[in-house]
Structure formats: C-alpha cells, structure tokens
Steps between C-alpha positions, in 0.01 A plus 500: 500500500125656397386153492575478851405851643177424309430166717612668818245779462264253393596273805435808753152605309371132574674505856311840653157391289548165733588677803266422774547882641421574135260342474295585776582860488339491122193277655437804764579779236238350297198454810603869539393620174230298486393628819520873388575757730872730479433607144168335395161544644373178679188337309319528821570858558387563135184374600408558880175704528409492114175676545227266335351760312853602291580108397312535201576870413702554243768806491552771229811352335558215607355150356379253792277506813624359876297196399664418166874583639434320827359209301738506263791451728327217708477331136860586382666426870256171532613375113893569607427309812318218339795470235769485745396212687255306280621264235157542338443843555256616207512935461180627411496653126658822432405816562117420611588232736729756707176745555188497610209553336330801640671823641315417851539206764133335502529604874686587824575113534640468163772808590563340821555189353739605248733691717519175723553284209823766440614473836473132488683410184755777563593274854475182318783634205676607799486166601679349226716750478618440883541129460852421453461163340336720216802603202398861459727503141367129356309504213150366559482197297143593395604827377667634228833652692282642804668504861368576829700793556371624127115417642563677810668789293239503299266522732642788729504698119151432446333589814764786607324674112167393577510662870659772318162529276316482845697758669463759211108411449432573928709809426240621164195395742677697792474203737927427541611609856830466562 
C-alpha cells in the first residue's frame, strides 16, 4: 500500500512539473523576478541618473564603488548567460575575473556601455527562458547538474544582492530618490 501511495505522489509531482499551465506560469514567474520590480529594485532604476562624479566614490562602510558593482554584475549576469546557452562557455577565473580593475569606468562611454550590455543580456536570458522548446529542469549536459531554471535563479539572486549593494551605496552618497 506505501509502495503505491509513494508512486501516485510521485506520478502527480512529474504530472504538474509537465503541465503546460505549469509550466508557463513558472516561465513568467521567473521573467518577473528577473525583471525586478514588486519587491526588488529594477537594475535600471538602481542606476538611472548615477551622477558621473559619485561612480568612483566610495562610501563609509561599505566595500565597492557604482563602477565595480555595476561591472561586476554585467560580468556575473554575462558568465550565467554565456553558460546557459553555450556548450563551450569558458568563465573567467575566480574572484578577479568577476571585477574590474579600477574603482572608476575609464569614461562616460564605458558606464554607458555597461548598463546596455546589462540590459542586453538580461533580454537575451529572458529569451531562453521564454522559449518553450527549452526544458527549464534538464540538466545541461556540459554542466555538472546545472538547469536553466537554477541559472535563471541564480541569476535573479545575484543581481537582486548586487542592486541591493547599489541601492545602499546611492543611499551613503545621498543620491537614492525614491
């Protein structure tokens, strides 16, 4: 009788994860979060109207400039990216390859730049998360377990800190309007 109860349940688990309605409702859930908004600050609001002269300024406290947290999460979000939907995908080394050299963009260009690289390889995850060919739970066979819904997962964590960081360093340099 447990032998049997067990299979059922196990039946139903593999039934809603294979829902179509299931699945697209998790496919929109996760564009959501990786969006931002409702209970996470939007990358782009995080950095609209950066003045130029604060990107390199760092903030009693607190450990990174606008530069090295903006940079940082173009590097993180482009490695995720890069992972997800190239066979071989090679991540730059660990930590250094993640941040950028100096605690200042070489110039306005170089900001501007980055925060359209962001913007670009946040649509293009979106992308592949949208695509409903793509098995959000199969294990890449490149990896070493990784999904697509982990990556985007990951991903949503990673930038929702990071814009966190950027939030709390506009509020030090008393830039953050609400």
């Amino acid at each position: 009788m447990a032998r049997k109860a067990k299979t059922k349940r196990t039946n139903l688990r593999k039934a809603v994860r294979k829902s179509p309605q299931a699945d697209a409702s998790l496919r929109k859930r996760l564009v959501e979060l990786l969006q931002g908004g409702q209970a996470h600050v939007r990358v782009s609001d995080a950095l609209a109207d950066f003045p130029a002269e604060k990107r390199a300024v760092y903030a009693s406290g607190l450990e990174h400039t606008a530069w090295q947290l903006l940079e940082h999460i173009r590097l993180a979000q482009w490695d995720i990216l890069e992972f997800s939907r190239d066979p071989k995908h090679v991540s730059p080394d660990f930590p250094d390859g993640y941040w950028p050299n100096t605690p200042a963009p070489p110039d306005d260009a170089a900001w501007t730049k980055s925060v359209q690289s962001i913007a670009s390889d946040l649509r293009a995850m979106i992308s592949l998360l949208t695509n409903s060919r793509t098995d959000l739970h199969a294990a890449f066979p490149w990896g070493d377990g990784q999904t697509l819904l982990r990556e985007a997962l990951l991903l949503a964590d990673h930038n929702a800190y990071h814009v966190g960081q950027i939030v709390d360093l506009r509020r030090a340099l008393g830039i953050w309007k609400k």
